[in-house]
N, C-alpha and C positions, 0 to 999 in steps of 0.2 A: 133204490131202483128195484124193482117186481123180478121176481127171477124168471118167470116164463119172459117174461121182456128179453131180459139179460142173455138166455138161450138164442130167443129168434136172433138177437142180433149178432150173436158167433155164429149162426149158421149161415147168412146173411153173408160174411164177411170171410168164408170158409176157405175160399179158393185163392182171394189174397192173403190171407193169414198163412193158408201151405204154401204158396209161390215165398213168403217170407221167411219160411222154417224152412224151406228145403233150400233156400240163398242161404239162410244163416249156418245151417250145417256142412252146407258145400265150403263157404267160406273157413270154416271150422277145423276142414279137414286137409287145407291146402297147404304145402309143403313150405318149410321155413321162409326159404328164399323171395316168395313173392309176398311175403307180408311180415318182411324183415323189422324189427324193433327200431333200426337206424333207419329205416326210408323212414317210416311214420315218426320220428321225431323232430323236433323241430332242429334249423341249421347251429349249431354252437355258437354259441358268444365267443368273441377274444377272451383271453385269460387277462386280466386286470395287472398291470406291473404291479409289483412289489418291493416295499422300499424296508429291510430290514434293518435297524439298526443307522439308521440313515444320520449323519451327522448335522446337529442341528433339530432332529423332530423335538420338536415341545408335549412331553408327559402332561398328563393331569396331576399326578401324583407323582414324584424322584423315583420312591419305593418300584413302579413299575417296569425299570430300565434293570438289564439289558432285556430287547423283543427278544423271546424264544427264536431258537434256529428254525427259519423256514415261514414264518409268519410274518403278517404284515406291520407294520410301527403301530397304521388306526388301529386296525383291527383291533389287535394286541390291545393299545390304550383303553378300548370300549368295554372289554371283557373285563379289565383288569378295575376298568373302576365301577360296571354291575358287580363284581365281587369283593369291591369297598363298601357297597350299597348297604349289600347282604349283612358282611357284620356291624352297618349302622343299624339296620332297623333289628335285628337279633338282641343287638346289646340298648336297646329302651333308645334309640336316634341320639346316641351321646357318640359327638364326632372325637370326643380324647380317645374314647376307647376304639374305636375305630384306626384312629390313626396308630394306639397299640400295636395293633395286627399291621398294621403295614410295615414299621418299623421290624418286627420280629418276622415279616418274611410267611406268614398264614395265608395274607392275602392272597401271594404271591400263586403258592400252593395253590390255593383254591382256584386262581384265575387259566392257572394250568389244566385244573379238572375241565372247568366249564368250556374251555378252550378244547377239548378233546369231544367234550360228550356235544358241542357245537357239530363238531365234523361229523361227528355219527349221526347227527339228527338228519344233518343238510345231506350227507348221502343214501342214509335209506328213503328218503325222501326222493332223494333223486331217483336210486333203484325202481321205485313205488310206481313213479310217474312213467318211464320208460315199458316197465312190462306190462300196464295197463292201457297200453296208447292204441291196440289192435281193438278192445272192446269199449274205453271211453268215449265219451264226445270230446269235444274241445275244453269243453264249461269243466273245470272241474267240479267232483260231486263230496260237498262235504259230508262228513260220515255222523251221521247223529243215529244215537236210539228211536226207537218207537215211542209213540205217548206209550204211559202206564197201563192205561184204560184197553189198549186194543193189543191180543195176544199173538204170539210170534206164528203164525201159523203158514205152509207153503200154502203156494196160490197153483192152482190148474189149468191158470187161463192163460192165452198164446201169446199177451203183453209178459208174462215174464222173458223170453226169448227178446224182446223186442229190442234193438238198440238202442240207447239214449239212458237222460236219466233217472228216467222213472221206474224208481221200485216199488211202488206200493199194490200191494195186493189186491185183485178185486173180488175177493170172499169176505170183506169185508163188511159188506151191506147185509150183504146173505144171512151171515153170519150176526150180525144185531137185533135182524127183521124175526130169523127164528131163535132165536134167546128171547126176544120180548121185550125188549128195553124198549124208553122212551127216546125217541130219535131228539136229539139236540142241532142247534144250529150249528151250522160250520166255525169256525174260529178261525182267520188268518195270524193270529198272536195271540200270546197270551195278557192277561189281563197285566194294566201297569203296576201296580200292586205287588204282583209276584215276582221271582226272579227265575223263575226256569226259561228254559230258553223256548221261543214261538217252536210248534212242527214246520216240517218241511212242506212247504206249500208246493204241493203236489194237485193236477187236474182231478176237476172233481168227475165221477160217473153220471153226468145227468143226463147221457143219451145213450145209447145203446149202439152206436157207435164207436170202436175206439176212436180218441184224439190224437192229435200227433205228438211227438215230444215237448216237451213245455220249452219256450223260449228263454232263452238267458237271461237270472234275473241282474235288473238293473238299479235297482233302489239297493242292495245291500250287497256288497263286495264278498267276496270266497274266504270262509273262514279259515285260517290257517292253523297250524298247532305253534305254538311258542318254541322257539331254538332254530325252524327253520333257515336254509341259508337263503332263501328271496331278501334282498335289501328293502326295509319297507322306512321310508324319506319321512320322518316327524315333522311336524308341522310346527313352525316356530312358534314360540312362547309368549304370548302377550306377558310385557313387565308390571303389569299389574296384576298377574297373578302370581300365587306362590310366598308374596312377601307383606308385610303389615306394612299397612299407612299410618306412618307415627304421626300425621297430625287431625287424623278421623278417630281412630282406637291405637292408642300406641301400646294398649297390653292385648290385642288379638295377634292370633297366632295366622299363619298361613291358609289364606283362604281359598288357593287355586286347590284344582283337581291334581290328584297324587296315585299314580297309581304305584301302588309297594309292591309288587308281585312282579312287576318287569324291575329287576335291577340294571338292565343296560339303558334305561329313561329316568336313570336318576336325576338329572339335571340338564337343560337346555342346552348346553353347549355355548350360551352367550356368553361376551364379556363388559365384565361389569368392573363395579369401584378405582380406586386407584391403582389395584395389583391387576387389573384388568384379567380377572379372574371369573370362571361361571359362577350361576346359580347353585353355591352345592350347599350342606347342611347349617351353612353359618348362621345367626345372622343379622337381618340388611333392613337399611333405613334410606326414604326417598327423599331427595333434594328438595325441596318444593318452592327453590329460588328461580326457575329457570329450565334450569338442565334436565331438570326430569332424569337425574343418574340415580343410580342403586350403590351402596357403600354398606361393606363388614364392618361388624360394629369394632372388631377386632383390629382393622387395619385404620381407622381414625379414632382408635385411644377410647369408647364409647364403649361403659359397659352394656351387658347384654340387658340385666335386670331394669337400669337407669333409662333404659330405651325403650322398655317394654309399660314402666308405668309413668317415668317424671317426663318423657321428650313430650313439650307439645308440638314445635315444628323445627325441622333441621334445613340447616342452609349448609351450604360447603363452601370451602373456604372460594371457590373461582365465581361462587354469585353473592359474595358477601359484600354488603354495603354498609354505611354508617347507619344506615336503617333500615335494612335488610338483616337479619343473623337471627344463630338460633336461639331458641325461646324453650324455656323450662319449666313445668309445672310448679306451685309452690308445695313444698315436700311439709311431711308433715311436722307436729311441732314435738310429736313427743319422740321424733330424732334426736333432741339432746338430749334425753331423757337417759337415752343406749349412751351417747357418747360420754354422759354423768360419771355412769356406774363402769363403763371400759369393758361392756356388750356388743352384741348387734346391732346400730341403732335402724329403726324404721326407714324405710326409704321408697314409703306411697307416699301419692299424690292427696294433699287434702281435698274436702269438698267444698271449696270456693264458690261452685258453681249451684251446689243444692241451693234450698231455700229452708231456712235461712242459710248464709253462708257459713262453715265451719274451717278450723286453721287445724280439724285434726282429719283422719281416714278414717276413723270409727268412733262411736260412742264409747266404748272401750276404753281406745286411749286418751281418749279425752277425759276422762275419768281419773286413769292410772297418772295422767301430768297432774293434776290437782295434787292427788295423793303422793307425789314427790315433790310438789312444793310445797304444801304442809309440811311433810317430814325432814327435807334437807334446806329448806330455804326460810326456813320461816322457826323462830327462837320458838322455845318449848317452855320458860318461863316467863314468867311477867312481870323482871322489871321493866321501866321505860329504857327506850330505846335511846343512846346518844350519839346516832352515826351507827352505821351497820346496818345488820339484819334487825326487821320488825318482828315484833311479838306476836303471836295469835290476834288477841284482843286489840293493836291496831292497823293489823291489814283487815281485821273485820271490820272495823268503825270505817275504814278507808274504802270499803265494796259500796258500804253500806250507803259512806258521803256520794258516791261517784255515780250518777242517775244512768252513766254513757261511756262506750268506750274511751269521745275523743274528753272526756273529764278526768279518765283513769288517764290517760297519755300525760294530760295539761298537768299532774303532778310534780312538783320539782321543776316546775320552769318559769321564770321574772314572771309578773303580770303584766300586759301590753293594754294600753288603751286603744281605741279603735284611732286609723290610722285616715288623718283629713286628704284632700287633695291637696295635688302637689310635692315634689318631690323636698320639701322641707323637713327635718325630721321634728316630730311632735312633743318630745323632750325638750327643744328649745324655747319652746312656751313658758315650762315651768322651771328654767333654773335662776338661782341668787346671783347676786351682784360679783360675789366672789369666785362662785362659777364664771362667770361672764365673763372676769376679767383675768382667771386662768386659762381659759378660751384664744383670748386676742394676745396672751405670750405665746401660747401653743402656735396661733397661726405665724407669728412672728420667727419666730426659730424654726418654722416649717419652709418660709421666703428664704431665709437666709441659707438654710440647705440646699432648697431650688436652685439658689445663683451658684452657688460651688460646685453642682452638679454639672450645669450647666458649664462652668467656668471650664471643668475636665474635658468635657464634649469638645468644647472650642481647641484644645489644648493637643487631643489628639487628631483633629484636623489641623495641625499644624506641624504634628508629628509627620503627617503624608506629604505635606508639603516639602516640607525637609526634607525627606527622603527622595522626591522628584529632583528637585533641585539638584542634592548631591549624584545623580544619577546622573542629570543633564550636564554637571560639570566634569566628569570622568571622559565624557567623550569629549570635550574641550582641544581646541589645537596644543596650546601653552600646558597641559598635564603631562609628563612624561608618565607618569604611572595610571596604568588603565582601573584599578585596582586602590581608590582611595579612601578614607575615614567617612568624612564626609559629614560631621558632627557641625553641628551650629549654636553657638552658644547662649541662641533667644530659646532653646530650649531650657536652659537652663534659670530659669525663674519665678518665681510665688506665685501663690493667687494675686495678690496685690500688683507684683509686678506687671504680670501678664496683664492684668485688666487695665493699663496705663500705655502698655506698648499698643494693645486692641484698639484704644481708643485717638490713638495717634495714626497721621494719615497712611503712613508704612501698613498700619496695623489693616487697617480700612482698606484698603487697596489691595493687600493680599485675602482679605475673607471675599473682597469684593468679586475679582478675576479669579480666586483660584490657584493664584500660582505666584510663588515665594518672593521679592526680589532684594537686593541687595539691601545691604544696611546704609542706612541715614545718619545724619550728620544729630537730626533729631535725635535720634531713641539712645543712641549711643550711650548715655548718660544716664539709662535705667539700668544698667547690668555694668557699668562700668566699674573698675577696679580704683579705688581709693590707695595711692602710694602716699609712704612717708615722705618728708621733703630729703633726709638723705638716703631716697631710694632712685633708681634710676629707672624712668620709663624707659620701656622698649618700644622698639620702634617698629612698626605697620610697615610690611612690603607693599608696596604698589602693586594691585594686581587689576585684571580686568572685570567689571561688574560679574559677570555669571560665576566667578570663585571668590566675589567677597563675601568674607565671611564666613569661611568654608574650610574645614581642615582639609588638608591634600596632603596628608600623610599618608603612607602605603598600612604599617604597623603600631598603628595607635596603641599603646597600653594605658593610656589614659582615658579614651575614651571608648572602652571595648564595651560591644555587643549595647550599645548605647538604645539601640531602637528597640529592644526588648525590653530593655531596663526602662525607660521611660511607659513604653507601651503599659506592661504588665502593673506600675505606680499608679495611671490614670485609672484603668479597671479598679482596682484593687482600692481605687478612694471613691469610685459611684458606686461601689456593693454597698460600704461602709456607709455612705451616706445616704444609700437609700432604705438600709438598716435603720437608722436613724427616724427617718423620716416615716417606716411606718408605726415605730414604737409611738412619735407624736400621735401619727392619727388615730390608735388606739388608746390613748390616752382621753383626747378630747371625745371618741364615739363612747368610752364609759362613765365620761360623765353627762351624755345627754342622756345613756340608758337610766343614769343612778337618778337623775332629775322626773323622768316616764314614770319609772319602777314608785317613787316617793308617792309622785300623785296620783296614779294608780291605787295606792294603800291607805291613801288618805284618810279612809272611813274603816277601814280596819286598824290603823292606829288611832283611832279619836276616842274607840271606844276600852282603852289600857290604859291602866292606872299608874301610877309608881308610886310606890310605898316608900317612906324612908327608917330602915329598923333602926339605928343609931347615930 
């Protein structure tokens, strides 16, 4: 602006400019009382209860218990673990050491300081705002320097008096116009690029006019100093920041914004994992069954290192399915290599995924495994090999023979002809007469095991019968004893037997219905007792069908624990004969392989001679 401009318009403006100096000095000079510090401040808040020592508050940390006399539990809590913060990021974010200091009581110390120089901040602060409330506005005015470029110089003009909060001088222009300099464009910020902070956007002089005081800015909030006691409310934490996605980059590190310099925003305050614990130094791997949960590697047994290069996705055990679960990179190969020599073994991720695919994490080790199978796997002379470790000179002939990995695999295993339709097996083609007719034994003693097996099956269904039976005869009008044996002696007979009693109509009649019934006049004769002629048969009480047959004794010692005994016999001869029965059928599947394998070789054995030396 032109300075003869700049003139006319203070003269111009002369008379309210004095009416405003001569209010502002009256006001100036008016006696305490009517422009008391307490009228012009605002009405006080309630004092916030305070719960000290409150039984029940849950710590962040144990270390922080007991709250200082006279402070609040949170309070207390916030402090105490911004000055956990402190000596994690002091000591390189190593949480052991961190938790050193808690244990020894440093923390504690320290959260004590910051707790004091808290209250100093929040009341000179307060002080600051109260005795300034006669010449403030409302707006507080945050306090910045001057740009660089423009020198500290008083101003003459009747805006400095002026209330409100513009301070900028208007010798300003005057002041550039006769220096000489090239007038630049205004700037409201600085460029993004840099990090100094924008000026105070302050009205600019382009009338000759003063302006009134600038309005409240509304785009960017009142800067504050750090320590104040204003509560300022953090904004909850999206869970995708701050922690790696083990199944995008399982070895990236934390990719949310972190500010180090506020140690009371060390961590979100959510809770996570199974110990439903916050966000704090650990750490943490995402579900990606489902839950979308966060888990310490620490509290599901997951090291830190294993999760940062092998996890490729994790599931937790509440979305785990039969095919759902976690999944793990393949590590690399010259890991036995460490486990060989009783080292460190590697524990990257190979490159599976490059092109070509590789089974190691670097050309490197891929190199150093060769160089250990040379030296510990592989003989250092050359005789021929008979069983064991190969020579030099034949795992070379053996690279050499191998066009392909699945050729290297196919070493040391039968040769298989291509396999026709049909679920026949193709060895059957080719076996001898003698085969064949060790074959149709094999199936023969394989039937006859079937039926024994079977024969137990029946045997202990007959067992349950029995047991019914005697069960239903206890309740009986005619038993005096609630409590009887209850044994029946068609348990007690052969294979042979049993399959004679089965096939008689008794027999047929009980598999038929189910349910046991007396004995016959029939069967009697398969389990009966052969007496000498000068022996005396005894003689059968007449009793009623549902107890023939039946002991109704209270204290058997002859037939004790009978339905164990029998039970545990059955079992114990279908193991055996299904023992049996699978040694046959490997029997006959090696010799349809031996009969495959033969004429598979056919043309490799046609062209071998035999010599006869004597």
């Amino acid at each position: 602006m032109d300075p003869e401009a700049l003139a006319q318009a203070l003269a111009n403006a002369g008379p309210a400019g004095t009416a405003l100096e001569t209010s502002s000095s009256e006001s100036a000079t008016l006696p305490a009382p009517f422009v008391s510090p307490e009228s012009l401040a605002p009405a006080p808040s309630p004092l916030p209860m305070v719960s000290n020592n409150k039984p029940g508050f849950k710590y962040k940390y144990p270390e922080a218990a007991p709250t200082p006399p006279g402070e609040d539990d949170a309070e207390w809590n916030k402090v105490y673990t911004a000055a956990d913060s402190r000596f994690y990021n002091r000591n390189g974010k190593n949480s052991d050491k961190s938790r050193k200091f808690r244990q020894s009581g440093e923390t504690y110390e320290l959260a004590l300081v910051m707790m004091k120089e808290k209250k100093e901040k929040a009341a000179a602060a307060a002080v600051g705002g109260v005795s300034g409330a006669p010449k403030a506005p409302p707006k507080p005015k945050p306090a910045k320097k001057p740009p660089a470029t423009v020198k500290k110089e008083s101003s003459t003009s009747s805006r400095d008096v002026t209330p409100g909060g513009d301070r900028i001088p208007l010798s300003i222009s005057e002041q550039i116009k006769s220096e000489g300099r090239p007038r630049k464009a205004p700037s409201a910020a600085p460029s993004s690029k840099q990090s100094t902070p924008a000026p105070t956007a302050a009205p600019k002089l382009s009338s000759p006019v003063p302006p009134p005081p600038p309005p409240p800015k509304i785009e960017k909030p009142p800067m504050k100093k750090k320590g104040t006691a204003a509560p300022i409310k953090k904004p909850s934490k999206p869970k995708s920041e701050g922690k790696p996605n083990s199944s995008t980059n399982p070895t990236a590190q934390p990719t949310g914004p972190r500010n180090i310099s506020s140690d009371s925003e060390s961590n979100d305050g959510g809770e996570y994992c199974i110990c439903r614990g916050p966000d704090d130094h650990r750490m943490m791997v995402n579900c990606e069954g489902g839950c979308d949960e966060w888990y310490h590697c620490s509290c599901i047994n997951m090291d830190v290192e294993d999760a940062k290069e092998l996890l490729d996705r994790y599931i937790c055990m509440k979305c785990s399915t039969p095919t759902l679960f976690t999944t793990w990179k393949r590590m690399c190969r010259y890991h036995s290599v460490g486990k060989w020599y009783g080292i460190t073994p590697c524990r990257k991720a190979a490159r599976v995924t490059s092109d070509p695919p590789s089974k190691y994490c670097s050309d490197e080790h891929r190199d150093e495994f060769f160089k250990f199978v040379a030296k510990e796997l592989v003989r250092q002379d050359d005789a021929p090999s008979i069983g064991g470790k190969l020579n030099g000179n034949e795992v070379r002939s053996i690279l050499e023979h191998c066009e392909s990995n699945a050729q290297l695999q196919a070493l040391g295993k039968k040769p298989k002809l291509p396999i026709p339709e049909g679920s026949r097996p193709i060895g059957l083609e080719y076996i001898t007469e003698e085969e064949e007719q060790e074959l149709r034994e094999i199936e023969s003693r394989k039937h006859i095991i079937e039926q024994r097996m079977e024969c137990y099956k029946n045997q202990q269904k007959l067992l349950v019968m029995v047991h019914e039976r005697a069960q239903a005869a206890a309740k009986h009008l005619n038993v005096a004893e609630k409590s009887i044996c209850g044994y029946d002696n068609r348990l007690a007979v052969n294979e042979h037997e049993f399959s004679r009693w089965k096939e008689s109509p008794e027999g047929i009649s009980a598999f038929t219905t189910g349910k046991l019934g007396p004995r016959t006049p029939g069967t009697k004769t398969i389990t009966a007792r052969i007496y000498a002629p000068h022996q005396t048969i005894p003689s059968v009480p007449d009793v009623a069908n549902a107890l023939n047959n039946i002991c109704l004794n209270k204290s058997c010692k002859k037939h004790t624990l009978w339905r164990i005994v029998h039970g545990q016999d059955y079992a114990v001869m279908q193991a055996n004969l299904k023992k049996d029965l699978e040694k046959l059928q490997k029997q006959a599947e090696e010799i349809i392989e031996d009969a495959e394998t033969r004429e598979a070789t056919k043309e490799y054995h046609a062209h071998n001679t035999v010599e006869q030396l004597f």
